[in-house]
C-alpha positions in Angstrom: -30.5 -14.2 16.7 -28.9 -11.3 19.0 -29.2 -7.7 18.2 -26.8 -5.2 19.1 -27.4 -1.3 18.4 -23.9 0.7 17.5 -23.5 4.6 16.5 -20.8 3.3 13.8 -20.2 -0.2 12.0 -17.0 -0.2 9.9 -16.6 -3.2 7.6 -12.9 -3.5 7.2 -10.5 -3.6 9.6 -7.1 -2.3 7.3 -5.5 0.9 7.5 -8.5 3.0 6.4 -11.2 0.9 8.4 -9.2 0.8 11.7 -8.4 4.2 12.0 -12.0 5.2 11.7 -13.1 2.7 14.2 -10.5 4.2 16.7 -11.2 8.1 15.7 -14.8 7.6 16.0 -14.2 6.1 19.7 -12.2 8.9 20.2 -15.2 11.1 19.4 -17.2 9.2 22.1 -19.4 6.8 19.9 -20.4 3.7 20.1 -18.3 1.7 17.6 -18.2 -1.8 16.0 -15.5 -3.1 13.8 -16.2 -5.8 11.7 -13.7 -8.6 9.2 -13.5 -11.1 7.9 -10.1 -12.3 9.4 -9.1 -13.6 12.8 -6.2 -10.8 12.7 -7.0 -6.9 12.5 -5.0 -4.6 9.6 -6.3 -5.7 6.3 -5.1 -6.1 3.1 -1.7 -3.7 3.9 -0.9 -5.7 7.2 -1.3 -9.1 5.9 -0.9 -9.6 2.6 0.6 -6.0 1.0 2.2 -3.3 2.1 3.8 -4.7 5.6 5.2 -8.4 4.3 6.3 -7.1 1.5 8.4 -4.1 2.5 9.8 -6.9 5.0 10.9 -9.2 1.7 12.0 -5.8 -0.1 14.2 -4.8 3.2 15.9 -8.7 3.0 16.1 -8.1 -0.6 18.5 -5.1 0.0 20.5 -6.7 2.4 21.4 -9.4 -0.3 22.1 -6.6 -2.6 24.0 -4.1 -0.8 26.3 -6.6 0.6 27.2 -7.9 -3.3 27.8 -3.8 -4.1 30.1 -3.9 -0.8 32.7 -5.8 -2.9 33.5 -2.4 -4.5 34.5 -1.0 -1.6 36.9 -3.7 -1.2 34.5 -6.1 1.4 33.7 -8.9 0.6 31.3 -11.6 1.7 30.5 -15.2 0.9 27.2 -15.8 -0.9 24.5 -15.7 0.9 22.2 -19.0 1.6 18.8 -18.5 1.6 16.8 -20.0 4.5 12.8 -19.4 3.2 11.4 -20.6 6.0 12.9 -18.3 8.7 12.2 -15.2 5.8 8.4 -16.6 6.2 8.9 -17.1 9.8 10.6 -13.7 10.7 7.8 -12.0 8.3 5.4 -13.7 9.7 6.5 -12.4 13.2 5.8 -8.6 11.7 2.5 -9.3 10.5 2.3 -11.0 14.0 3.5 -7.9 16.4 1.7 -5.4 14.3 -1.3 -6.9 14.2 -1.5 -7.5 18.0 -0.6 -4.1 18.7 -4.1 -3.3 16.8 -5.9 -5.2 18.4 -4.7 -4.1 21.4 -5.5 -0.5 20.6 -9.0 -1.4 19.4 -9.8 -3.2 23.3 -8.3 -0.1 24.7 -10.8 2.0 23.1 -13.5 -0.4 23.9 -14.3 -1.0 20.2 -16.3 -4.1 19.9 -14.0 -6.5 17.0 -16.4 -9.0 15.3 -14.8 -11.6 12.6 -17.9 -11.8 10.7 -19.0 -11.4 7.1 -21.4 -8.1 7.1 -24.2 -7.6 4.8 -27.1 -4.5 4.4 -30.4 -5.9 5.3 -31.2 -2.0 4.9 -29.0 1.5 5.8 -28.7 0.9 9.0 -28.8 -3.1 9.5 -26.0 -5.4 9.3 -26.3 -9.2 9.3 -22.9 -11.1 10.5 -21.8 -14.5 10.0 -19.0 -15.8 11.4 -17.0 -19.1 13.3 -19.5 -18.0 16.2 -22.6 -18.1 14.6 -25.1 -14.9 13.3 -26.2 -11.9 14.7 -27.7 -8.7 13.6 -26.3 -5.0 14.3 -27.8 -2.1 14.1 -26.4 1.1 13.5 -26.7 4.7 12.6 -24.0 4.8 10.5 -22.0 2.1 8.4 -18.1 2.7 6.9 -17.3 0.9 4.2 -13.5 0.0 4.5 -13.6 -3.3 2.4 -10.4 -2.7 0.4 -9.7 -4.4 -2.7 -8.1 -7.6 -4.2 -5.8 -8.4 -7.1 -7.3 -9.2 -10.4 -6.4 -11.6 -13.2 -7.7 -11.4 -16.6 -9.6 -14.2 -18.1 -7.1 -14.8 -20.6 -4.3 -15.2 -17.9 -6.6 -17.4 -15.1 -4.6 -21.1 -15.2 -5.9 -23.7 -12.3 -1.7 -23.7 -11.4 -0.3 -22.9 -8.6 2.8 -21.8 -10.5 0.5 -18.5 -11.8 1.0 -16.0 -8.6 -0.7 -13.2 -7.7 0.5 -10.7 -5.7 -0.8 -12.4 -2.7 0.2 -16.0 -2.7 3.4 -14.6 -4.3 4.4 -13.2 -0.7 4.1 -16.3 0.6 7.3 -17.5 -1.5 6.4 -20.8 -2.0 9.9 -21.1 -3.7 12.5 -19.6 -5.7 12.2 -19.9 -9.6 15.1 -20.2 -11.4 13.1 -18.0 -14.3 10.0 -15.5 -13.2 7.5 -14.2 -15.3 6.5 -10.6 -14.3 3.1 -9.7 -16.1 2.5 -6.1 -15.6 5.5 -3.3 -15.1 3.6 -0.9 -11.9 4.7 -0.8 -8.6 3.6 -4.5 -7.4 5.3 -6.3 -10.2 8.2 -4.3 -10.0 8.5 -4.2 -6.2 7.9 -8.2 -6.1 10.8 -8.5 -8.9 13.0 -7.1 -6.8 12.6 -9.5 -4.4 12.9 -12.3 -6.3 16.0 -11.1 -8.3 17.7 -10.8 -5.3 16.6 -14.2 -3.9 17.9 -15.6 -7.0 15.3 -15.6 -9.5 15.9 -14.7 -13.5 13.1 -12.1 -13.8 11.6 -11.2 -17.2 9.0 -8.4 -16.7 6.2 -7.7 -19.4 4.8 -4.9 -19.7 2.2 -3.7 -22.6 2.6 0.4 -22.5 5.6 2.3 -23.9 7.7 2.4 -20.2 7.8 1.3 -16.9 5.2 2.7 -14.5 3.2 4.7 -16.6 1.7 6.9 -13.5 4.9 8.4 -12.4 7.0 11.1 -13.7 8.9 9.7 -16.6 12.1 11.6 -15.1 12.2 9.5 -12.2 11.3 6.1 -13.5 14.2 6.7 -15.7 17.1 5.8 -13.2 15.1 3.0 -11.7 14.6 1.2 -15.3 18.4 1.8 -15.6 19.0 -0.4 -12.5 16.4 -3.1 -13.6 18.1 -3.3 -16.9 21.0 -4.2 -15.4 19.8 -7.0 -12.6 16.3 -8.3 -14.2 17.2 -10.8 -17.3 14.4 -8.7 -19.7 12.2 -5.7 -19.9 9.8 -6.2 -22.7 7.9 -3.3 -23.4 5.0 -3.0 -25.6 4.4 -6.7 -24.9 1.5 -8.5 -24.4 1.1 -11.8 -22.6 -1.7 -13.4 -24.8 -2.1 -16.9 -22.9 -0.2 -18.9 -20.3 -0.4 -22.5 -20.7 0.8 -25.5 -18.4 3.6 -27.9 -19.1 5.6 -30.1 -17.3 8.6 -28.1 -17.8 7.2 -24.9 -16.8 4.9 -22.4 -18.1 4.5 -21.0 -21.2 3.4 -17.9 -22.0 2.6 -16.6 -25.5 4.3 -13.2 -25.7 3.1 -10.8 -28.5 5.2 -7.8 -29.5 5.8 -5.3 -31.8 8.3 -8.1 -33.9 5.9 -10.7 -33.6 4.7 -13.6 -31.4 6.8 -16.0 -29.7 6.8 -18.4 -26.9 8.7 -18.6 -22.9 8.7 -21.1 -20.9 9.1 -20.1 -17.1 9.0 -21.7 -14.0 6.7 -19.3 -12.5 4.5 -16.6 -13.3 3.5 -13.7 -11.4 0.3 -11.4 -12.6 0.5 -8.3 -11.2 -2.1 -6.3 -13.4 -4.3 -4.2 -10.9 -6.9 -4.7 -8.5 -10.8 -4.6 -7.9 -12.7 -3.0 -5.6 -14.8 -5.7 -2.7 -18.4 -4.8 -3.5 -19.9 -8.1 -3.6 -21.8 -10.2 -1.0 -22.6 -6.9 1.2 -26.0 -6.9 0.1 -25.4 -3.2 -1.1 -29.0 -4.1 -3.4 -31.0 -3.0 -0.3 -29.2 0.4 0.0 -28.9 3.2 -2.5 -25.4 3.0 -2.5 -24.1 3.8 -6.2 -21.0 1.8 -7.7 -19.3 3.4 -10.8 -18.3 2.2 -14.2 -15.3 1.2 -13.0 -16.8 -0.9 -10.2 -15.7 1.8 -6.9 -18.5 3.4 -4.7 -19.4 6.6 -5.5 -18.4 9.5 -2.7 -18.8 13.1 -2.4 -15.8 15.0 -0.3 -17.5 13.7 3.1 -17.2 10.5 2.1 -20.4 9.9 2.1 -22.3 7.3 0.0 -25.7 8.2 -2.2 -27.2 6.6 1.5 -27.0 9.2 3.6 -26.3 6.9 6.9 -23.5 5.2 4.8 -19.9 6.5 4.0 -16.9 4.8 2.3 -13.7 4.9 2.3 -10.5 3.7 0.6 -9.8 1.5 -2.2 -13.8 0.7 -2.5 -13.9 4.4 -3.3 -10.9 4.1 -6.1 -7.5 5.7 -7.2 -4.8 6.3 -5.4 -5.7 2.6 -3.4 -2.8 3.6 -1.0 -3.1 2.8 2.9 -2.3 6.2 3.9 -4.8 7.7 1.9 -7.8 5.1 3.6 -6.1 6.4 6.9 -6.9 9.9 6.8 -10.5 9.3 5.2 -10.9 6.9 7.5 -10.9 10.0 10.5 -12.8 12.4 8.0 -15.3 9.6 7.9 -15.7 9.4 11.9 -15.3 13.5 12.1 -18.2 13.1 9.8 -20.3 11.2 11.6 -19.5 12.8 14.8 -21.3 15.7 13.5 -17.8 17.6 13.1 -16.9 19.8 9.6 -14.8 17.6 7.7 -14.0 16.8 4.0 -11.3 14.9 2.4 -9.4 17.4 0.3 -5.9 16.9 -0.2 -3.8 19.0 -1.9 -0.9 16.6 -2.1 -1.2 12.5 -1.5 1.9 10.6 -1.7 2.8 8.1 -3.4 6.1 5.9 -2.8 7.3 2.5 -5.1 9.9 0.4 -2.5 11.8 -0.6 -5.5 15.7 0.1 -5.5 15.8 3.1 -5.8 13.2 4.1 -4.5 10.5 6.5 -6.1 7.6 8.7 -4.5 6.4 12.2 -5.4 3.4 14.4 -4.3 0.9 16.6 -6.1 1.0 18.0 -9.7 3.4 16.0 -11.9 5.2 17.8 -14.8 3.2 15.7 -18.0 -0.4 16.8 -15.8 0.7 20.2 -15.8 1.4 19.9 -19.4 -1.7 18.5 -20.5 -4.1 20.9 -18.0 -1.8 24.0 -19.7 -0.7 25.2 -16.8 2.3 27.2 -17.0 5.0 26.1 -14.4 9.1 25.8 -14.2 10.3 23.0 -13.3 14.1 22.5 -11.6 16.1 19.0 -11.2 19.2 18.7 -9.1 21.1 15.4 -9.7 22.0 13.0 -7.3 25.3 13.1 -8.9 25.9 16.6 -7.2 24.9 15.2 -3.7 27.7 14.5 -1.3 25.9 12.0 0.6 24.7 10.5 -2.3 27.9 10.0 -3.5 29.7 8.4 -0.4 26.9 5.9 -0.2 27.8 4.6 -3.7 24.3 5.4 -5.3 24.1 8.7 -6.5 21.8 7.2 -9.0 19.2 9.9 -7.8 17.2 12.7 -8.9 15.3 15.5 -6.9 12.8 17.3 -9.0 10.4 20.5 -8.1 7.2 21.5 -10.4 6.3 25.6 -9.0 4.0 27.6 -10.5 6.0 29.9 -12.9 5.2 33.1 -11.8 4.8 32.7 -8.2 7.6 29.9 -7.4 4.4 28.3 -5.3 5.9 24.2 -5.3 2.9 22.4 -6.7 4.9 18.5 -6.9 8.0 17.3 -5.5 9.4 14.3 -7.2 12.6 11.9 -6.1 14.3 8.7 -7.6 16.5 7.1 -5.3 17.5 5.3 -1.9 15.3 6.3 1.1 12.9 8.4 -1.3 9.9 7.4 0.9 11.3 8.9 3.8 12.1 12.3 1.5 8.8 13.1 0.7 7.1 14.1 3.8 8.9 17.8 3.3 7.6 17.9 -0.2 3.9 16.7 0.8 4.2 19.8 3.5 5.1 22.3 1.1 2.4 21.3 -1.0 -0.1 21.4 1.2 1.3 24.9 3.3 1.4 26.6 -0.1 5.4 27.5 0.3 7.1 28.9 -2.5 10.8 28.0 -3.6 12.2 30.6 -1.9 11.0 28.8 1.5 12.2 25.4 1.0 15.9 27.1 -0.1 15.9 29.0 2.9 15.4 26.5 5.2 18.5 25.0 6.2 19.0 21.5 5.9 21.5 19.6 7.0 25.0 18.3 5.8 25.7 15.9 4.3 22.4 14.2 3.9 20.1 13.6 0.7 17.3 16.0 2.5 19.6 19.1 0.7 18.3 18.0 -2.8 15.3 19.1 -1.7 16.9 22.8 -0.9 19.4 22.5 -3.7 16.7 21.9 -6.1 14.8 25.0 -4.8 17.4 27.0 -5.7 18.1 26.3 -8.7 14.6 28.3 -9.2 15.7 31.7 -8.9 19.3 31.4 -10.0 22.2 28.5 -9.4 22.2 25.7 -6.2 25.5 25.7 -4.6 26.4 21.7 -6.2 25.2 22.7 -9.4 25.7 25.0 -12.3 23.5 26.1 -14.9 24.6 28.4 -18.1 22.3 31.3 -18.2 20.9 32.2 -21.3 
């Protein structure tokens, strides 16, 4: 058995895991990346964030060309090749995940596809298709992501039940989906199949649609669904799934009663659990919560001292950017640098159509911490652009501090949202008031003036809009 000596190991190679593998090469240490996979990039790059914003971006291909017809162009119905949508997303995942293994040879990080578990803090037995070694290293990051879960009362031996993973492999188009669970992954993966054809039916047991977001902007999103998913059942619970030969049927519980669907598929999309298991973790101090994540302070470092973790092993928000930037606090860490991971502002963006992402304090978390703040909404009704794309569907919403006019969230529902919120996350984070994002000209016609239109409307009336004073 060989035995290598490293300054960092990093278990994971996704988002979070790569970039600290890289960063801490940067800083001139001696750095080992470990997985379990042939391909570098994780969870996000294989089987999440990067296939599936390729299905979502076919998805609104299909769907903008049958809203062309009301702008008098029309074309035929589409026909749906799967295999070259597999193919040409299997292409992405290709490219991309080439291009990181490329930058992990340029820095000279040693890649291992291995299995890694603690012998103690600072040894690491692999196994993998080449056999087992042992590493030894100062430092370990943990970067081992997470995984969807299904509940016990859901778990059929079918291949017709889906998670969110083998449900991007589109085995097939159902004539009638199940959606279990109404967040982002079941929404986002209803899209797609909506627009490739399926009747989707989502389930969802809360009062609304993603519960985590601002209420104001799920609202025109749920609109849309309403209209191109066959049913949103809220305050539904899905209490078993049994197999037949005619489909799937799933006993639905409600607030009028039980009843029984038959479907030809069935996706659970419920939420996901942190990978703690099988890395031997019982010879270190590391500390895993109630809720099954490792425990961190804001150096990311783990109850053992030469151990730090990051990303969705350390819990909420599980978002790739968010692994990414603790991923370089982690190395800056190591390195000996002063770092901490201290956001004011992480965003968060749902590719669903429209799209939604916001950034820092929402308006129902200022309510409930009694903070006293104003809050202003400009309507994509009002936005030119908006409007000569057909989809002024939209809403732009600021949360300041009352008193100050300090922008402590930005909020948008509505095409190319995710691409919005980068201003919002900067203001957050610079500490600008109102008065700065309304000052700053933005250009015309695009949806960016929201942003400035709905600063505005803090001190007095946006140009687009008018608001009775009292």
């Amino acid at each position: 058995m060989a035995e290598s000596r490293y300054d960092v190991a990093v278990i994971g190679a996704g988002p979070g895991g790569y970039a600290a593998a890289f960063h801490a090469a940067d800083l001139g240490l001696r750095t080992a990346l470990i997985d379990r996979e042939p391909q570098l990039g994780g969870v996000c790059l294989l089987r999440g964030c990067i296939p599936s914003k390729a299905l979502l971006h076919a998805a609104k291909l299909i769907t903008d060309a049958a809203e062309a017809e009301s702008w008098g162009i029309r074309f035929e119905q589409p026909k749906i090749d799967l295999e070259t949508l597999r193919e040409r997303t299997r292409s992405i995942i290709g490219k991309l995940t080439k291009g990181v293994r490329t930058l992990a040879d340029s820095r000279k990080v040693d890649v291992f596809q291995a299995s890694a578990a603690f012998t103690n803090p600072t040894s690491l037995t692999l196994s993998g298709p080449k056999g087992t070694t042992t590493l030894s290293c100062s430092h370990v990051i943990l970067a081992t992501g997470s995984r969807p879960t299904v509940p016990d009362s859901l778990k059929l031996d079918d291949p017709r039940v889906m998670d969110s993973t083998s449900a991007l492999d589109l085995p097939d188009v159902p004539a009638r989906l199940l959606v279990v669970g109404g967040g982002y992954i079941g929404l986002e993966l209803g899209t797609v199949y909506e627009a490739l054809g399926s009747e989707v039916t989502v389930v969802e047991m809360l009062p609304r649609l993603l519960s985590g977001a601002d209420s104001d902007l799920v609202r025109p999103l749920q609109q849309r669904l309403q209209r191109r998913f066959k049913s949103i059942m809220l305050r539904m619970k899905v209490d078993k799934l049994e197999s037949r030969q005619d489909g799937i049927a799933a006993t639905l519980t409600g607030p009028e009663g039980t009843n029984t669907e038959v479907f030809d598929r069935v996706l659970v999309a419920v939420g996901r659990k942190a990978n703690t298991e099988h890395l031997g973790l019982e010879h270190t101090n590391v500390a895993i919560s109630a809720k099954g994540f490792v425990q961190v302070d804001r150096q990311l470092r783990t109850a053992e001292p030469p151990i730090l973790a990051i990303g969705d092993v350390i819990g909420e928000p599980m978002l790739a950017h968010k692994a990414t930037h603790e991923g370089l606090v982690a190395a800056r860490v190591i390195a000996g640098k002063e770092a901490t991971f201290d956001p004011a502002a992480i965003p968060a963006v749902i590719f669903t159509d429209p799209e939604i992402a916001w950034c820092g304090l929402t308006e129902e978390a200022a309510k409930a911490a009694g903070q006293a703040v104003r809050v202003t909404r400009f309507p994509w009704a009002a936005s030119g652009r908006a409007t000569t794309m057909g989809r002024n569907d939209g809403l732009t919403k600021l949360v300041c501090d009352a008193e100050s006019g300090r922008i402590l969230g930005v909020g948008l529902c509505g095409v190319g949202a995710g691409e919005l919120i980068a201003e919002g996350v900067l203001a957050v984070e610079m500490g600008a008031v109102a008065e700065d994002l309304a000052a700053s000209i933005h250009p015309h016609p695009t949806l960016s003036e929201t942003v400035m239109e709905a600063a505005e409307l803090f001190n007095g009336q946006a140009t687009h809009i008018y608001t009775s004073k009292r």
